[in-house]
N, C-alpha and C positions, 0 to 999 in steps of 0.2 A: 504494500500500500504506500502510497507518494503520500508525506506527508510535508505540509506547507508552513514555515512562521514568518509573521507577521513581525518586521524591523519598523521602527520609526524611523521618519522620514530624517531625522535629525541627529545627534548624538547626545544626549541627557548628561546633564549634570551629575555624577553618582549621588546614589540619595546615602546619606552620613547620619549619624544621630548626633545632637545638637544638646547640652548643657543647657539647665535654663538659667543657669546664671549667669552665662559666658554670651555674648553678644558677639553677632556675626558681626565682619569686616569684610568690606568688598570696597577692593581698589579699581579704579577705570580711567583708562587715559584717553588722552583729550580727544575733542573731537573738530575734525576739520571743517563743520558747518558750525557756523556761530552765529550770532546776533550781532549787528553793527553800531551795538551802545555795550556802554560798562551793563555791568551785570555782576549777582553773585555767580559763581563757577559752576553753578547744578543749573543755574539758568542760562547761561553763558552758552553753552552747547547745544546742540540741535541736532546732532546726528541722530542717526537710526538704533545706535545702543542705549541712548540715552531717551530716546522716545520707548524702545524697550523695559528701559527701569524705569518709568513715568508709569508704564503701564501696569506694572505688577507688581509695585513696592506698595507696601500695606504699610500704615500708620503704627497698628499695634504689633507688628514684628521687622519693622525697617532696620536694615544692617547698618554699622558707621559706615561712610563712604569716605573716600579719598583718594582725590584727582591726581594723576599723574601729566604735570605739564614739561614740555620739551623746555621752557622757557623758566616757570614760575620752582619744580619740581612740584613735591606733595604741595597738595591745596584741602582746604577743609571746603563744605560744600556750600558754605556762607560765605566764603573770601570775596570779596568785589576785586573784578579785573578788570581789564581793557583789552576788549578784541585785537588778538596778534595773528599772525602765521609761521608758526615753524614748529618742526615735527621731530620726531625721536628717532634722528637716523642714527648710525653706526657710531658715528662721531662724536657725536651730540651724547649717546647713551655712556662710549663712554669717560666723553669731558665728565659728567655726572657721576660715574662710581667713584670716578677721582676725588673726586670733594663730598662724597652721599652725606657725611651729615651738615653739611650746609643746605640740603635741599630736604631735610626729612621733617622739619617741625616738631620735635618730640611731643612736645603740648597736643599736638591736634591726635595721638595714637593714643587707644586706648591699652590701658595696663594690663589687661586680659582678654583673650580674645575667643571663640568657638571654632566656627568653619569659617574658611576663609575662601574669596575667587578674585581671581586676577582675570580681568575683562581688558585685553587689548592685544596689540601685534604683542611680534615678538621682542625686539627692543623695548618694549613701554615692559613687557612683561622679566624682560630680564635685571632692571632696574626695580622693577618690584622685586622680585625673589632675594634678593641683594638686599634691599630696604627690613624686608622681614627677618631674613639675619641679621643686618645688624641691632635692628628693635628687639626682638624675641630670643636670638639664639637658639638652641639645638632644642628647647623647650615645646615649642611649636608645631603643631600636627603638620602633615603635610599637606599643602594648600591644591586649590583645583585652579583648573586653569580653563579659559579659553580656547579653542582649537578649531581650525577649519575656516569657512570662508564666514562671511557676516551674517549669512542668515542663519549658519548652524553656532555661530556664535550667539546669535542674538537669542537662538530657540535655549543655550544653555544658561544664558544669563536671566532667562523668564523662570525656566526651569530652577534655579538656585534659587530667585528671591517668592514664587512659590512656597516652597519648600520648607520656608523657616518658619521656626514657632516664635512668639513671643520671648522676651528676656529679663530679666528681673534686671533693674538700673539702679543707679544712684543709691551706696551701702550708707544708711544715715545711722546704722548704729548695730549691734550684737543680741543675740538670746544669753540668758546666763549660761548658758553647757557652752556659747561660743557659734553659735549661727549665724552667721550673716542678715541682717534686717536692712532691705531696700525701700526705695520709696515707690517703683510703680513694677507692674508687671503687663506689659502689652498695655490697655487701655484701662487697667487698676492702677490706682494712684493713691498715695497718703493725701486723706483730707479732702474724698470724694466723696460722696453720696452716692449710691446702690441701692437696687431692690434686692432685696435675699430672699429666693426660695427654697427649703428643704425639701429635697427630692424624696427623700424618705416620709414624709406625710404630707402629701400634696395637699391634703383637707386643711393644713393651717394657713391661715392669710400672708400675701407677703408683708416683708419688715422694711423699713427703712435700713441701712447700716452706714458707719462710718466708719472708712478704711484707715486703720492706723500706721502699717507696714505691711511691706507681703515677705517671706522667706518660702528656700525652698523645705518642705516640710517631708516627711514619710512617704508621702502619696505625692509627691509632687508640691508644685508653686502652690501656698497658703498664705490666705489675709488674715492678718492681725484685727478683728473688728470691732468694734462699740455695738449693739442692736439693742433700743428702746422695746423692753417689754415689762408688761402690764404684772404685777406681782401685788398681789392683795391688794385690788383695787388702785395702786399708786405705779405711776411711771418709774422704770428703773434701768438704769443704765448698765448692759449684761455684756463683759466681755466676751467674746468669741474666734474659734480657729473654726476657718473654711476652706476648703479646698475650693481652687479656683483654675486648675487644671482644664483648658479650652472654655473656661469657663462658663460650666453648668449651671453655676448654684446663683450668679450674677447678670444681672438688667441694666443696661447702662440708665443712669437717672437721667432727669430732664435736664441737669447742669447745676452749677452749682447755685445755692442761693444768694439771693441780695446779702446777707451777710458775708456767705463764705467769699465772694466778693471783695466785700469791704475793706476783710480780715487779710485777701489775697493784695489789694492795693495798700495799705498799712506795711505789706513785707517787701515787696518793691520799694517803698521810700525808705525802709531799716536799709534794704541790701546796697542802696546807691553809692555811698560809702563803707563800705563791707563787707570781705570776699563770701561772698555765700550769695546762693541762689532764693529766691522767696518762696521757690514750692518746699527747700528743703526746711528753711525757719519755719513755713506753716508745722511743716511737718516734727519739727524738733517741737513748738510749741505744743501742739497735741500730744506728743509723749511724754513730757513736763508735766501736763495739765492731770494726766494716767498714774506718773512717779506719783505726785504731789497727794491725790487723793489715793491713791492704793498707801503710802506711809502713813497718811494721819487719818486713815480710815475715813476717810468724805464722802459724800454725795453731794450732788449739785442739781439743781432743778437746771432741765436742756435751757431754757430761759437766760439762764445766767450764764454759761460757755463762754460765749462771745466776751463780755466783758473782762472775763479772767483770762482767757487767752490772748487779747486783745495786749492784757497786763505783763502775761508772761512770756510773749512773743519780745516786746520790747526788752526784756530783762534778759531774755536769749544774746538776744544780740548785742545789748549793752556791753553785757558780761563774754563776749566772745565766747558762750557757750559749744556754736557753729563748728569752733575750731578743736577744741576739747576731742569729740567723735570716742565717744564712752567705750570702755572696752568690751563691757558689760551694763547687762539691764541692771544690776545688782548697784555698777558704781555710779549711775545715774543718778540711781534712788538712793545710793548715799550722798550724792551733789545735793537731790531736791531736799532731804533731810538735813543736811547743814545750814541750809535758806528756811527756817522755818520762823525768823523773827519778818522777813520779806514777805512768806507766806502771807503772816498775818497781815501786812499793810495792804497786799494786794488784795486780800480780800473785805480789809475795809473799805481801801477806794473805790473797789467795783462793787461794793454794797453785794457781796453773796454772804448769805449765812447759811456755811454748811449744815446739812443733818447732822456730822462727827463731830469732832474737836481737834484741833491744832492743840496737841497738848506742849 
């Protein structure tokens, strides 16, 4: 009997499995169609690989990118340039190894990486390979590569960003065993609102929740969460671990509210003078506000949040707390427990009266 397989038209990206802690990196060199004004560098190009990664790059699993210019070297993908022409021939490639860390930016690589693809000729690509030694060293899985003419290029460059799952970002602090605690995972973020459903009793209503951290957990990527539930009549604020693996259990909410707002423009003017990011201060605030009442056994009516984090948002950042990066949950909540004279003023300015005591 004749039997027949069916090849793809193309040649695929080998499928790899993927860390969810470790963020893909995909390097791509320039491209010969460009726009005839300054531009950032991911907008600066117009070729056909780059209409390729426009096409199939997802929000909540987007790899770092970085440009490989004949002219500029490594570009991050925000850089503003001015349309040039000149290309990574022989010569050029390797004027560049000669001097490669003058062209690499350290700053714009990240410190760890997952799967990695080099999307370009062969000179752009040999200058990559080069670059990744000397960032990474012999550490570093072995990277995929580009091959073939531009369509089977461009079928494996769809094929890799495909491919990828989400990544856990930005470590804004530890578990006490030593786990790593991030601030978002794909489109989960510290200091989001969520629906939460329990897949195991569908008959219970969804919850609001609020995302404290995610780490990776047992079963995979887990939220750290807050969930308001009703206990003898009275609202109460219930810690919880969720599994958020392709996430089942999570509803994107409607966005954040006028407060979470408020509280987001508040951390942009802390951060203008202050190396820190304002989602991560939101996010250190929220974890302060968790320290503070889990030591001196608090509750707080949802009502009053705002004001106290409002309180301990600034005190974050006053106090360079940003820069600190606790080694543990344990010595957090020995920082918040040394601030327990603060404690109290913050909660008389913001007029909360806990149900505990600030003993």
């Amino acid at each position: 009997m004749l039997s027949t397989t069916q090849l793809p038209l193309f040649l695929l990206a080998p499928k790899t499995r993927q860390n969810a802690g470790e963020q893909a990196l995909l390097l791509m060199a320039y491209s010969g169609t460009k726009l005839d004004r300054d531009a950032r560098a991911i907008d600066l190009y117009r070729g056909v690989m780059y209409a390729s990664y426009r096409a199939h790059v997802r929000s909540e699993a987007a790899p770092r990118v970085l440009i490989l210019s004949a002219r500029h070297g490594f570009l991050q993908p925000d850089s503003e340039i001015a349309p040039y022409d000149e290309r990574m021939t022989r010569q050029r490639a390797d004027q560049t190894l000669a001097d490669l860390p003058r062209y690499l930016q350290p700053a714009a690589w990240p410190s760890r990486v997952g799967l990695v693809l080099l999307a370009g000729g062969a000179e752009y690509r040999r200058v990559m390979c080069a670059a990744l030694a000397h960032r990474y060293g012999p550490t570093l899985p072995a990277p995929q590569e580009t091959s073939g003419g531009i369509g089977m290029q461009r079928s494996q460059l769809g094929a890799f960003l495909d491919g990828l799952k989400p990544a856990l970002r930005d470590q804004i602090g530890q578990q006490a065993n030593g786990t790593p605690l991030y601030r978002a995972y794909g489109w989960i973020e510290a200091g989001a609102i969520a629906t939460l459903l329990y897949r195991a009793t569908p008959a219970l209503p969804s919850r609001k929740a609020r995302v404290m951290s995610v780490f990776n957990g047992p079963s995979g990527p887990t939220a750290d969460v807050e969930v308001e539930e009703i206990v003898r009549g009275r609202a109460k604020i219930c810690p919880r671990w969720v599994s958020v693996r392709d996430a089942p259990s999570f509803h994107r909410g409607a966005g954040m509210s006028d407060l979470d707002r408020k509280l987001h423009r508040d951390a942009i003017e802390l951060c203008q003078t202050r190396p820190a990011t304002p989602e991560k201060l939101v996010a250190l605030a929220h974890a302060g506000l968790k320290a503070w009442a889990r030591v001196g056994n608090l509750q707080f009516a949802p009502e009053k949040w705002y004001a106290l984090l409002q309180e301990i948002m600034r005190y974050c950042a006053w106090e360079c707390l940003l820069a600190c990066c606790f080694a543990s949950r344990a010595d957090m909540n020995a920082t918040w427990l040394k601030s327990k004279a603060r404690i109290k003023r913050l909660l008389r300015k913001s007029l909360c009266r806990p149900v505990g005591r600030v003993s």
